[in-house]
DSSP file (Angstrom, degrees, kcal/mol; ACC not computed):
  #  RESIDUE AA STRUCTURE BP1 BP2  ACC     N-H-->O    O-->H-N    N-H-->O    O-->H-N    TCO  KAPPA ALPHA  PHI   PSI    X-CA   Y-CA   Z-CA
    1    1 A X              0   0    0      0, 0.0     2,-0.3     0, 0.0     0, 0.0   0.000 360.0 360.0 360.0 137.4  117.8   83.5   64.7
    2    2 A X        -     0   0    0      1,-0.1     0, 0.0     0, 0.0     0, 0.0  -0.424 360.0-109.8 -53.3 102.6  115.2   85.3   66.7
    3    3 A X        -     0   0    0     -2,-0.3    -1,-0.1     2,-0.0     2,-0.1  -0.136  42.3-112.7 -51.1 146.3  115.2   89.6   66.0
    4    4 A X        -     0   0    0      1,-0.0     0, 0.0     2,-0.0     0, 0.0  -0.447  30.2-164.2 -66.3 155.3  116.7   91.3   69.2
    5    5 A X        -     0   0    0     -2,-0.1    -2,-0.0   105,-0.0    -1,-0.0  -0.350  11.5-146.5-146.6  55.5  114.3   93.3   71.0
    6    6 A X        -     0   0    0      1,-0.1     2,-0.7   104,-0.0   105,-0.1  -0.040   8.6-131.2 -47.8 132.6  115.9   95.5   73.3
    7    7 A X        -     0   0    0    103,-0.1    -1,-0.1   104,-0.0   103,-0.1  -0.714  18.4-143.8 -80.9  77.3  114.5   96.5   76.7
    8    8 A X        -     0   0    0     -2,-0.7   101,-0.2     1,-0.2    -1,-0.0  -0.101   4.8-153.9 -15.5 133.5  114.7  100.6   77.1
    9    9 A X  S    S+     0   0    0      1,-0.1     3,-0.4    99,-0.1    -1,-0.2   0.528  89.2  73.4 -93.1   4.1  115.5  100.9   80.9
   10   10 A X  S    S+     0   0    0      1,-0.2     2,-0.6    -3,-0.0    -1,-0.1   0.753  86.8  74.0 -58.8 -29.5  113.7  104.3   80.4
   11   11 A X        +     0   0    0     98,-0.2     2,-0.5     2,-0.0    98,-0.5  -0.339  59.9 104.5 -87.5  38.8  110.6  102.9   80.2
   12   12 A X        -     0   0    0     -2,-0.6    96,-0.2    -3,-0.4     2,-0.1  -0.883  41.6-144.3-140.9 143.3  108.9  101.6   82.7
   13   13 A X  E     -A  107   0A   0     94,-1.4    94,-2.4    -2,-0.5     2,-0.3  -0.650  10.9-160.9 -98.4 152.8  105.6  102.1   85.3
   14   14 A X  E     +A  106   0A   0     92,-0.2     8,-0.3     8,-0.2     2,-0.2  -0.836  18.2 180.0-129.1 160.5  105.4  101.1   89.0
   15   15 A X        -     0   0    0     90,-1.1     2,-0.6    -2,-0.3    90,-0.2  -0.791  14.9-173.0-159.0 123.8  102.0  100.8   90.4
   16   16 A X  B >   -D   19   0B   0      3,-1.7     3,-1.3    -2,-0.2    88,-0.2  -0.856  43.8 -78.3-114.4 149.2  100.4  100.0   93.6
   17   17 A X  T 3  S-     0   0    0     86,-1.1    -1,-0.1    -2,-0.6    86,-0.1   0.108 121.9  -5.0 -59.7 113.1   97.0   99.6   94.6
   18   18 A X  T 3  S+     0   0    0     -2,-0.1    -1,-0.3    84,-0.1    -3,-0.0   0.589 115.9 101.6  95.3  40.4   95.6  102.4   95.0
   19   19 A X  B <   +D   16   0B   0     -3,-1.3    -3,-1.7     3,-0.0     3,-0.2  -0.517  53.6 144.6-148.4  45.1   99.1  104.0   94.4
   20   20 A X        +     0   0    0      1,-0.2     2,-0.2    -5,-0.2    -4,-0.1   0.189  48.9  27.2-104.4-134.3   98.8  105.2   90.5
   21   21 A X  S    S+     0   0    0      2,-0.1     2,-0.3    -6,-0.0    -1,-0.2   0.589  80.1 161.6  -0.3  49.5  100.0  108.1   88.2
   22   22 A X        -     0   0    0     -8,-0.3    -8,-0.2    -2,-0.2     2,-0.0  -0.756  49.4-118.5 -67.6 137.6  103.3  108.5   90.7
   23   23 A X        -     0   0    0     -2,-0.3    48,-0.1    48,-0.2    -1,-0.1  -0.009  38.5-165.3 -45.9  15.1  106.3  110.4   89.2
   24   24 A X        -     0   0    0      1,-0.1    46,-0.2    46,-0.1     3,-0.1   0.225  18.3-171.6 -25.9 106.9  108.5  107.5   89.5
   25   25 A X        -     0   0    0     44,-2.1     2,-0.2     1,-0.2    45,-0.2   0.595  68.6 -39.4 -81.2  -5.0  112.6  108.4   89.1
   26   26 A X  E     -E   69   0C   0     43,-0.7    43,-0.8     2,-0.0     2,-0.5  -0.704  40.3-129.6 153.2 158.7  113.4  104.9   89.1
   27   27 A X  E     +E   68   0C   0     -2,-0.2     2,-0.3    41,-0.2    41,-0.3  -0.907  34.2 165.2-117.4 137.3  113.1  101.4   90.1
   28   28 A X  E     +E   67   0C   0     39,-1.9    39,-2.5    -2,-0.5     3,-0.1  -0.918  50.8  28.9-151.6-172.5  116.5   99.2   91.2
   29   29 A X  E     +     0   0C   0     -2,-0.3     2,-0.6    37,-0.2    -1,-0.2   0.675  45.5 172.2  17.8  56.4  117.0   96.2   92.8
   30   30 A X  E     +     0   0C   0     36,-0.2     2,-0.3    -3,-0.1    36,-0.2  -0.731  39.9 177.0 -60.4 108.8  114.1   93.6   92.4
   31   31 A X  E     -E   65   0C   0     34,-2.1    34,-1.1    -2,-0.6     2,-0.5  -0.942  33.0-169.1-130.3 160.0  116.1   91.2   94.0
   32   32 A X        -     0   0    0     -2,-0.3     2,-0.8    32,-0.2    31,-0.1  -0.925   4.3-165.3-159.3 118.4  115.8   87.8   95.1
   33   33 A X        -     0   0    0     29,-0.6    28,-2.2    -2,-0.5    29,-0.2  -0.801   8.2-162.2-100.4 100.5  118.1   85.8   97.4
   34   34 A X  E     -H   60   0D   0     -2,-0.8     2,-0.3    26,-0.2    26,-0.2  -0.259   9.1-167.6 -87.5 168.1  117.6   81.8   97.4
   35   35 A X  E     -H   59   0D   0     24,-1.3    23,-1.7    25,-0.1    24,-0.6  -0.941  10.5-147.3-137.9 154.5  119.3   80.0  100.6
   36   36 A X  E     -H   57   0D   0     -2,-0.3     2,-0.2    21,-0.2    21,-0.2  -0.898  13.2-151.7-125.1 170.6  119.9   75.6  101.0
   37   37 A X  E    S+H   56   0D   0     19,-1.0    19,-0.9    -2,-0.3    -2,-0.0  -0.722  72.4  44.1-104.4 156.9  119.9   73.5  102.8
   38   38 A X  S    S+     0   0    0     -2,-0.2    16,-0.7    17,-0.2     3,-0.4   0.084  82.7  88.6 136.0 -70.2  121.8   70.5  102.4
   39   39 A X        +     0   0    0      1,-0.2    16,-0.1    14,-0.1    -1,-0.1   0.210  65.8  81.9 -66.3 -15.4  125.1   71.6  101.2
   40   40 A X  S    S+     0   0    0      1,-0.1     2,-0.2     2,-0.1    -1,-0.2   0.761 102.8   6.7-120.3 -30.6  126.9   72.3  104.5
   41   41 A X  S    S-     0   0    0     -3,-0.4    -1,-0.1     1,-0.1     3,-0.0  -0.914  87.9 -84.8-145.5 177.6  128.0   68.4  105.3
   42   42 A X        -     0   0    0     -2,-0.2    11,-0.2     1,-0.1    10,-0.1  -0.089  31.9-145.8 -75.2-178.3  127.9   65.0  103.6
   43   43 A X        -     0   0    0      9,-2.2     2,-0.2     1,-0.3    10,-0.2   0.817  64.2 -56.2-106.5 -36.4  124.4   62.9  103.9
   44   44 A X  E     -I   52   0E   0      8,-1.4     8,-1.3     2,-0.0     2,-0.3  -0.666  53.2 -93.1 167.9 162.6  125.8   59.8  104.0
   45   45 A X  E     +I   51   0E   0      6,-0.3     6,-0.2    -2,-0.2     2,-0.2  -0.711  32.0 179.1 -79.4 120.2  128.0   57.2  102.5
   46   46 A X    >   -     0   0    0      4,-3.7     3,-1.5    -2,-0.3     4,-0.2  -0.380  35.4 -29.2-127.2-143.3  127.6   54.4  100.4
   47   47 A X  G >  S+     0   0    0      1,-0.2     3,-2.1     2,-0.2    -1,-0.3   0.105 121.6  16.6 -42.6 144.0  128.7   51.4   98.4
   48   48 A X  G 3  S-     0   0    0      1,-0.3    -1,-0.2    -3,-0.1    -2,-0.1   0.702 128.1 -81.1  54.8  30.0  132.4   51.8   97.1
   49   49 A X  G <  S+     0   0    0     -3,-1.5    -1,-0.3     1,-0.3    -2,-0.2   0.204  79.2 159.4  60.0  14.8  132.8   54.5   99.6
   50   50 A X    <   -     0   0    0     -3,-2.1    -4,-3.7    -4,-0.2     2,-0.8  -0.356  40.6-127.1 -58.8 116.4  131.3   57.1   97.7
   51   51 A X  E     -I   45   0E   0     -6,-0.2    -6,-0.3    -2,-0.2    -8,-0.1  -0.572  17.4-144.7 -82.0 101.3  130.0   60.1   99.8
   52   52 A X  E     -I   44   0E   0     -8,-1.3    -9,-2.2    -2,-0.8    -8,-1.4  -0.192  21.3-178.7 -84.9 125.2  126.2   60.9   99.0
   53   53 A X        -     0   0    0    -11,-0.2     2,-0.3   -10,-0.2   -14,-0.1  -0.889   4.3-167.6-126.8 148.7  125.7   64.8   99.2
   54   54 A X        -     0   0    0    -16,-0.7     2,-0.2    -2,-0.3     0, 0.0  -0.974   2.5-164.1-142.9 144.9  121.8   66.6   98.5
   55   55 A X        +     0   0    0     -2,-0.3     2,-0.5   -17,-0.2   -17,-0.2  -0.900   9.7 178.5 -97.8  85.3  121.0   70.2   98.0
   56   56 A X  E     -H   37   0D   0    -19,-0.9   -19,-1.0    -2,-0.2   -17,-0.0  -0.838  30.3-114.5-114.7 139.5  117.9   71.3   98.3
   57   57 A X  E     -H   36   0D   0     -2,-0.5   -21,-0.2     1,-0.2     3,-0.1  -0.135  25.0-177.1 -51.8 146.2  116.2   75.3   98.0
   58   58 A X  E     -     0   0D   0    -23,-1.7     2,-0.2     1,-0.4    -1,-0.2   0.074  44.6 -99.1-130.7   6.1  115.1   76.1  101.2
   59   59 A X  E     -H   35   0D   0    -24,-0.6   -24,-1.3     4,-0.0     2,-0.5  -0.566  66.5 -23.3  83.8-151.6  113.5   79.6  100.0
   60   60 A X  E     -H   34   0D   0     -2,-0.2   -26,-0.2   -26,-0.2     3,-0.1  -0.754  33.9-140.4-118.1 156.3  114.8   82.7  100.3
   61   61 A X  S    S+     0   0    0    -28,-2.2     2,-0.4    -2,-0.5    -1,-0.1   0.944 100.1  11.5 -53.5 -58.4  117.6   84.3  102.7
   62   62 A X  S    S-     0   0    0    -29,-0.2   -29,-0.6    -3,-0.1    -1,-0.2  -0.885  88.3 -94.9-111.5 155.6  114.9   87.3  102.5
   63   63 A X        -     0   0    0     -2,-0.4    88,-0.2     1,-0.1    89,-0.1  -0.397  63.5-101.5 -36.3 126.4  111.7   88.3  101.5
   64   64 A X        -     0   0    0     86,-0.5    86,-1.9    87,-0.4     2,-0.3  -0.190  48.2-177.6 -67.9 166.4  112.3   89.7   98.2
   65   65 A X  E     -EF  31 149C   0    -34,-1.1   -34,-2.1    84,-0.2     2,-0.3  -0.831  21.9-157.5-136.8 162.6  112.4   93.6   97.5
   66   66 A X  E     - F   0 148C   0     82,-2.7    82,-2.9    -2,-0.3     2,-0.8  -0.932  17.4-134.5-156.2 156.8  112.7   96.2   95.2
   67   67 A X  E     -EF  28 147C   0    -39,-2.5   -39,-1.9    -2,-0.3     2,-0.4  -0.874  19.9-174.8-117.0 115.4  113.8   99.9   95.7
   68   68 A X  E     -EF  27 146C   0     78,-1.2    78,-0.7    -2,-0.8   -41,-0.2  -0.867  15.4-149.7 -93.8  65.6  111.9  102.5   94.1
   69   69 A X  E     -EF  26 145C   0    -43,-0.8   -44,-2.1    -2,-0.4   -43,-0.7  -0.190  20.2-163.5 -30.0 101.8  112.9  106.8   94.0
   70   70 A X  E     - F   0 144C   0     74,-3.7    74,-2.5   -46,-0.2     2,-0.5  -0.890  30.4-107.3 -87.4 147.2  109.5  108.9   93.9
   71   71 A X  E     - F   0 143C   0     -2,-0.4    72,-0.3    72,-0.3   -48,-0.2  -0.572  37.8-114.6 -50.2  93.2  109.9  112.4   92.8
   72   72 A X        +     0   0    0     70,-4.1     2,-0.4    -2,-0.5    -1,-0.1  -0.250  43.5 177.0 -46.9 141.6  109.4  114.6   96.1
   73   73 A X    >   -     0   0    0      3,-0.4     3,-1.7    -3,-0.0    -1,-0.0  -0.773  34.9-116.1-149.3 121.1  106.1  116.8   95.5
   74   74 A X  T 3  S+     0   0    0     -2,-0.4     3,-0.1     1,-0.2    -2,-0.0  -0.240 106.8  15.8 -75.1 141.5  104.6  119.1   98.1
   75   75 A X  T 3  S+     0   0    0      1,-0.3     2,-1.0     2,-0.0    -1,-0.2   0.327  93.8 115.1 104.1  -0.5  101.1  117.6   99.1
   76   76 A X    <   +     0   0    0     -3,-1.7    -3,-0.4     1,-0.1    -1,-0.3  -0.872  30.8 151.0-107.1 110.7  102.0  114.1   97.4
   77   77 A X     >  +     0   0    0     -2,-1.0     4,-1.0    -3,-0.1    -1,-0.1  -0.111  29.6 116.1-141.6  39.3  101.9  111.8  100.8
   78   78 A X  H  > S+     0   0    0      2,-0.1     4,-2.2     3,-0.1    -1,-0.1   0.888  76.0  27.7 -57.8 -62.1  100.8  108.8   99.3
   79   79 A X  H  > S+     0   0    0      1,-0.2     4,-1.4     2,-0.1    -1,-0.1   0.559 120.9  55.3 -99.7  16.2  103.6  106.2   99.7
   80   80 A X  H  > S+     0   0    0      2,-0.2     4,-2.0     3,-0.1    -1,-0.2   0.891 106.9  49.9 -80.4 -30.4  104.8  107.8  102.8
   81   81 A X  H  X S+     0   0    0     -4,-1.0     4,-5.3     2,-0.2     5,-0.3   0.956 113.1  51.5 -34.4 -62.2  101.1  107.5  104.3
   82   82 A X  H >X S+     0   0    0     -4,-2.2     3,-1.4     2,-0.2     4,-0.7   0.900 107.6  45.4 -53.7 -64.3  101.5  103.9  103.2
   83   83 A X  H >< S+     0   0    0     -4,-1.4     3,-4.4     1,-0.2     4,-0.4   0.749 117.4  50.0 -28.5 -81.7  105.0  103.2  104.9
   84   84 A X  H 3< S+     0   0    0     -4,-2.0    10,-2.0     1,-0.3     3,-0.5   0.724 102.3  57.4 -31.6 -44.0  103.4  104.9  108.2
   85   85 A X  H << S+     0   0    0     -4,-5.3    11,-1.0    -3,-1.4    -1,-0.3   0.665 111.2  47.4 -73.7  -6.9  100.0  102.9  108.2
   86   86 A X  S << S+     0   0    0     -3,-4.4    -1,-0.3    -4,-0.7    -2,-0.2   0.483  93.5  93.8-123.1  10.9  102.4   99.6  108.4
   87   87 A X  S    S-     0   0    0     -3,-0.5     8,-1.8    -4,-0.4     9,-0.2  -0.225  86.2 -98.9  -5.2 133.6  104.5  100.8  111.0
   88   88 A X      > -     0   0    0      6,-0.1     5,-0.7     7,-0.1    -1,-0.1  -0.697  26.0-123.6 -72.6 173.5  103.8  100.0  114.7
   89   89 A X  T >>5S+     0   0    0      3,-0.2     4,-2.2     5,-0.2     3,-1.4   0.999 111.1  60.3 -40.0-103.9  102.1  102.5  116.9
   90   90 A X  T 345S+     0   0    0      1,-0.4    -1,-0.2     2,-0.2    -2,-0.0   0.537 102.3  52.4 -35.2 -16.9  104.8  102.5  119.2
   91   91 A X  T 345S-     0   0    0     -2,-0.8    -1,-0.4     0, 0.0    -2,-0.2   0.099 133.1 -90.9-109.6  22.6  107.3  103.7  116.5
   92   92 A X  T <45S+     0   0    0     -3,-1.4    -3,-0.2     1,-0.2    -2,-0.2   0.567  90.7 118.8  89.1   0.8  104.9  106.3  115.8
   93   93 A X  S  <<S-     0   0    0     -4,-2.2    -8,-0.2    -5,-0.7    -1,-0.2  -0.018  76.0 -99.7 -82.1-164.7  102.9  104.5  113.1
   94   94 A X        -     0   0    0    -10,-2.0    -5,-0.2    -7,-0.2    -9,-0.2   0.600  38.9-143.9 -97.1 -11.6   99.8  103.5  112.5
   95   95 A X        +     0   0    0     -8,-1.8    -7,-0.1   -11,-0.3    -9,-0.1   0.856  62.8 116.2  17.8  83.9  100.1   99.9  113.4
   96   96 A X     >  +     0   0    0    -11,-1.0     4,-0.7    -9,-0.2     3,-0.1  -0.373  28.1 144.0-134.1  45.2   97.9   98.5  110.9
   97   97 A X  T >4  +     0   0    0      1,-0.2     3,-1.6   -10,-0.2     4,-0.3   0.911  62.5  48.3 -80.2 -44.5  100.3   96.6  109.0
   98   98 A X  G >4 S+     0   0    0      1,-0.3     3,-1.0     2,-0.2    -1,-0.2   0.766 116.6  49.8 -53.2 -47.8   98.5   93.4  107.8
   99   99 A X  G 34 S+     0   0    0      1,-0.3    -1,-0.3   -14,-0.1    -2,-0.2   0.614 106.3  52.2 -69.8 -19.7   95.9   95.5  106.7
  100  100 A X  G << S+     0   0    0     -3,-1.6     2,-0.3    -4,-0.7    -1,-0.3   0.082  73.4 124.1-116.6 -22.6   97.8   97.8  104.9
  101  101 A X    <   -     0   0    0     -3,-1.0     2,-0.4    -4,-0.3    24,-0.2  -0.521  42.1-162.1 -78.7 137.0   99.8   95.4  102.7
  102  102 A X  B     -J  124   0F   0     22,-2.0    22,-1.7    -2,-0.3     2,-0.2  -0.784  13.7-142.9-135.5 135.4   99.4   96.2   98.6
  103  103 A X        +     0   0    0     -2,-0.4   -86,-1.1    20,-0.2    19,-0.3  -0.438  34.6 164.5 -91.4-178.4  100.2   94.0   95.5
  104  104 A X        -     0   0    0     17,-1.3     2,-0.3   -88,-0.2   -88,-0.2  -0.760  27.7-123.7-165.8-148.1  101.7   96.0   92.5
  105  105 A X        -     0   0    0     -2,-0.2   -90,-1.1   -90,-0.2     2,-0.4  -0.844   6.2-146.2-166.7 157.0  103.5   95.7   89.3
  106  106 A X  E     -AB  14 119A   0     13,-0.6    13,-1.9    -2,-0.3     2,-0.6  -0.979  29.7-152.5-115.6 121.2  106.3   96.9   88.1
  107  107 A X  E     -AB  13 118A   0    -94,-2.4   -94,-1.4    -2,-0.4     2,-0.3  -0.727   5.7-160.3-106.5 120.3  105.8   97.5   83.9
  108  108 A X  E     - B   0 117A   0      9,-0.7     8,-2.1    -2,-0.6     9,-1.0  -0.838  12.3-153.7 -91.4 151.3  108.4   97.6   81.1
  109  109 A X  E     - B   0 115A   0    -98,-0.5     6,-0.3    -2,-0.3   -98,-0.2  -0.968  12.4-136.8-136.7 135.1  108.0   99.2   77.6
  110  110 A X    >   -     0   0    0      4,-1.2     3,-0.6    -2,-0.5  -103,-0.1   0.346  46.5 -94.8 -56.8-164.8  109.2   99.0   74.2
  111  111 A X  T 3  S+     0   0    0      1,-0.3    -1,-0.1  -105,-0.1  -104,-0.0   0.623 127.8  50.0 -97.9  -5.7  110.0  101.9   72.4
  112  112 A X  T 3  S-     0   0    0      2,-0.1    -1,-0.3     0, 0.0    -2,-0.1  -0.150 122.4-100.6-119.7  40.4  106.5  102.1   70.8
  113  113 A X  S <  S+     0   0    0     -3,-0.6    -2,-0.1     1,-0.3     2,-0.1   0.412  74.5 146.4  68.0   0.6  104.6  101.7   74.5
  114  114 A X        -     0   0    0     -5,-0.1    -4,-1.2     1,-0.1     2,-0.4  -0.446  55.1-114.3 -56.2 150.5  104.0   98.5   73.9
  115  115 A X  E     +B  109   0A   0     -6,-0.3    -6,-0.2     1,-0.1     3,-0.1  -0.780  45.7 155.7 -48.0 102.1  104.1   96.2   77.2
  116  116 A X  E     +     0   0A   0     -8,-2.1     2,-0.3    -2,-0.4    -7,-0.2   0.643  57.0  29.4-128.3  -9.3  106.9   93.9   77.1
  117  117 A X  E     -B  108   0A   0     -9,-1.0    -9,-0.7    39,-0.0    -1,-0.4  -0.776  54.5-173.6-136.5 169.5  107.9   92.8   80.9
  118  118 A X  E     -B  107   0A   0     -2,-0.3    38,-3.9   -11,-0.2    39,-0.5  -0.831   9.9-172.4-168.1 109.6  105.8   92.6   84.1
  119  119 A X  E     -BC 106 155A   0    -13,-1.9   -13,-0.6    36,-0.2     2,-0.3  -0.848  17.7-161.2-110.7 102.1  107.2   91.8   87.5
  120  120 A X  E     - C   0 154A   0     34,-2.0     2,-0.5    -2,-0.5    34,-0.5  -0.597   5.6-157.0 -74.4 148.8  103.8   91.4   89.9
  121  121 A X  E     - C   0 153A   0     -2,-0.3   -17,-1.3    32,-0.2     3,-0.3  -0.979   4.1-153.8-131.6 130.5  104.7   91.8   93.7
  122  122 A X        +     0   0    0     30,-1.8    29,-0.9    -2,-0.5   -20,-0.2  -0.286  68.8   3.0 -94.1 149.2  102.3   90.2   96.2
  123  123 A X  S    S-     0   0    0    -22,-0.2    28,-0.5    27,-0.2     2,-0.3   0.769  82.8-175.4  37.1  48.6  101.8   91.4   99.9
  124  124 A X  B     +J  102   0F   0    -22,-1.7   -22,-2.0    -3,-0.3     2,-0.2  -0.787  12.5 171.0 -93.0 130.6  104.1   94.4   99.6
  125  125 A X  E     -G  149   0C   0     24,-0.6    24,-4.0    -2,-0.3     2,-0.4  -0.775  39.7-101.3-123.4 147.8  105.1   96.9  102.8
  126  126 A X  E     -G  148   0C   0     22,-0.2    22,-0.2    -2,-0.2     3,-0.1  -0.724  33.0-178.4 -80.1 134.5  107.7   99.7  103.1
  127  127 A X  E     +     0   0C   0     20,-2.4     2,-0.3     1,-0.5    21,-0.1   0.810  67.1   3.3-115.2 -35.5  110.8   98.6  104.8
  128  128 A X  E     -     0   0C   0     19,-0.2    19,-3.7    17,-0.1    -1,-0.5  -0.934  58.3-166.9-158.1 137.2  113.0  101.8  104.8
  129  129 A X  E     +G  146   0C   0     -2,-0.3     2,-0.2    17,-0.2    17,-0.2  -0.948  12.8 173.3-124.1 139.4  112.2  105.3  103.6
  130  130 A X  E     -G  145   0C   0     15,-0.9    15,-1.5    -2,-0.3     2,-0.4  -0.897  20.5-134.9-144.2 175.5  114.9  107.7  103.2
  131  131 A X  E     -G  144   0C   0     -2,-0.2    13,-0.2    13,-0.2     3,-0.0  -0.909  28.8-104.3-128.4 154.7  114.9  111.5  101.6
  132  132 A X        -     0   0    0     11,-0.6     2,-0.7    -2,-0.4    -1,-0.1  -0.065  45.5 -99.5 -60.2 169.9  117.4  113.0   99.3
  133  133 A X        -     0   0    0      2,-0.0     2,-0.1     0, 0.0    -1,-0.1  -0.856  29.3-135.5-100.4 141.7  119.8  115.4  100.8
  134  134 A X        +     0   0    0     -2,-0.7     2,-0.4     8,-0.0     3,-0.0  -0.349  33.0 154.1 -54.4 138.9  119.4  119.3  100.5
  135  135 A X        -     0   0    0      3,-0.3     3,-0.4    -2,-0.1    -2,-0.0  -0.815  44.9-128.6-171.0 162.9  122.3  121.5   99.7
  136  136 A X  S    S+     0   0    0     -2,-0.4    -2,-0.0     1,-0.2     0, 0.0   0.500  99.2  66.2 -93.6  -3.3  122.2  124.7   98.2
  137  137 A X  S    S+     0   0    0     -3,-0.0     2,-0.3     2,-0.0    -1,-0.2   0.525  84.2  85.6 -81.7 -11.9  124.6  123.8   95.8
  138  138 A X        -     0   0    0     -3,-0.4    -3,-0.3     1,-0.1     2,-0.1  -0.837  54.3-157.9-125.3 157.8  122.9  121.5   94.0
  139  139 A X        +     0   0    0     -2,-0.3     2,-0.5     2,-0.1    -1,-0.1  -0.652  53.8 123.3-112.9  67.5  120.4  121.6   91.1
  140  140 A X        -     0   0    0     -2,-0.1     2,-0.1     0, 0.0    -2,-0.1  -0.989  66.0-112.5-122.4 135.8  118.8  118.4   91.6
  141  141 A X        -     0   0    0     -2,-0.5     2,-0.1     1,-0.1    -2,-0.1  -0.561  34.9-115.7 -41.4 125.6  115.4  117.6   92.0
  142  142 A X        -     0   0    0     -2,-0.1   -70,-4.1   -10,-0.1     2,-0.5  -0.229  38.2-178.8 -92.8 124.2  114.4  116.0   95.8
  143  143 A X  E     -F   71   0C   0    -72,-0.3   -11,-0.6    -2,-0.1     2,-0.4  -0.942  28.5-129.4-129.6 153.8  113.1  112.3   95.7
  144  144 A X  E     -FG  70 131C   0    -74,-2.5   -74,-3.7    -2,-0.5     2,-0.6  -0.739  24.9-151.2 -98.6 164.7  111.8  110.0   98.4
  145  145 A X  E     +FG  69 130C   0    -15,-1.5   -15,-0.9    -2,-0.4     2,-0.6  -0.915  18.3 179.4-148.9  96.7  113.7  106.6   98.2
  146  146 A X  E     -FG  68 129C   0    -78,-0.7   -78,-1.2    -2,-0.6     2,-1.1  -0.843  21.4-153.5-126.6 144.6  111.8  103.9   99.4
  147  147 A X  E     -F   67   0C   0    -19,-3.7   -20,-2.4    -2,-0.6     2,-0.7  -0.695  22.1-163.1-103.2 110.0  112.7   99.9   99.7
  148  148 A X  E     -FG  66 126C   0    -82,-2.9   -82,-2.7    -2,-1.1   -22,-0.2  -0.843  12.3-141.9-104.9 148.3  109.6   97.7   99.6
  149  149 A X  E     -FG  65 125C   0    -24,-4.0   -24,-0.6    -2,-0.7     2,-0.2  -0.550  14.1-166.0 -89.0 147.6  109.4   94.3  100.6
  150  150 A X        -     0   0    0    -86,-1.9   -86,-0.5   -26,-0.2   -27,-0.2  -0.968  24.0-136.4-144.3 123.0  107.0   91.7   98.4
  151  151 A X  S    S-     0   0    0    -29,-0.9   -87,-0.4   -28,-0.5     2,-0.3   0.964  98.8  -4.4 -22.2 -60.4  106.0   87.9   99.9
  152  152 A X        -     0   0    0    -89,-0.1   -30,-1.8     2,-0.0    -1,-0.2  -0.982  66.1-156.1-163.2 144.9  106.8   86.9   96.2
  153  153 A X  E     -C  121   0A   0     -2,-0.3     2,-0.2   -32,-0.2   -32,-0.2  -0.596  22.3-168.1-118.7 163.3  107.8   88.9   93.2
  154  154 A X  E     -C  120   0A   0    -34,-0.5   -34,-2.0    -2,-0.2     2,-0.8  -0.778  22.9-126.6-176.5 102.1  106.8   86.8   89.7
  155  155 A X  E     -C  119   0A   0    -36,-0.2   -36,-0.2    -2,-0.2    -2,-0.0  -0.404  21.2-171.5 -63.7 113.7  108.0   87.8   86.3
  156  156 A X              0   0    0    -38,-3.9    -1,-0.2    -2,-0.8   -37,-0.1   0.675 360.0 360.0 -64.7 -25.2  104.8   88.0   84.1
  157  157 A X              0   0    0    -39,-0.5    -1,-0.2     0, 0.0   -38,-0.1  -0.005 360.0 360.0-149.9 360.0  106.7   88.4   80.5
């Protein structure tokens, strides 16, 4: 039997191009939804009255995503720039998005820094940006909380 090698989730780098040494508080949902077609009625019938059914992937419900926390930091306007430069104009953007779109990685690491996973993400834009909340009660550090969208996400490792 194969030694275990357990993943730290502690352990891991995001990077986008031109997008490096980020504080990153955490990475969640890389997700990926398939849809069919197919499934919904029979296809047709044959011999000995047997009803002939196909399922086939049809791609996915959405583009896949994953949602990333940065570490608020005054003067650090990096991935908000980015969200804003693929905005429209009319919404107060830059409405450059096609131009504006960034491949990445997302990196896991053993417990002695080796590299042991890789998720690359293709054609990626910011879909929603949100800020922590403020109170004066709390002793929490401020992060920005952002969901990026990827064409196609591809486990490397």
């Amino acid at each position: 039997m194969a030694d275990l090698k357990p993943i730290p989730t502690s352990r891991f780098y995001v990077e986008f191009d031109g997008l490096t040494e980020r504080l990153i508080k955490s990475v969640t949902e890389v997700t990926f939804t398939g849809q069919t077609q197919g499934h919904e009625k029979p296809l047709a019938s044959t011999k000995g009255g047997k009803t002939a059914w196909q399922s086939t992937s049809a791609g996915f419900e959405e583009n896949p995503n994953v949602t990333i926390e940065v570490f608020l930091r005054e003067g650090d306007m990096d991935f908000y720039n980015w969200m804003k430069a693929t905005m429209p104009a009319s919404e107060g953007g830059d409405g450059k998005w096609s131009e504006n779109r960034k491949n990445g990685s997302i990196v896991a690491y053993d417990s002695g820094d080796q590299e042991v996973l890789r998720w690359n993400l293709t054609n990626c834009w910011i879909k929603t940006y949100k800020v922590s909340d403020f109170s004066a009660e709390s002793n929490e550090l401020a992060v920005e909380t952002y969901e990026i969208i990827a064409e196609e996400i591809v486990r490397a490792g």
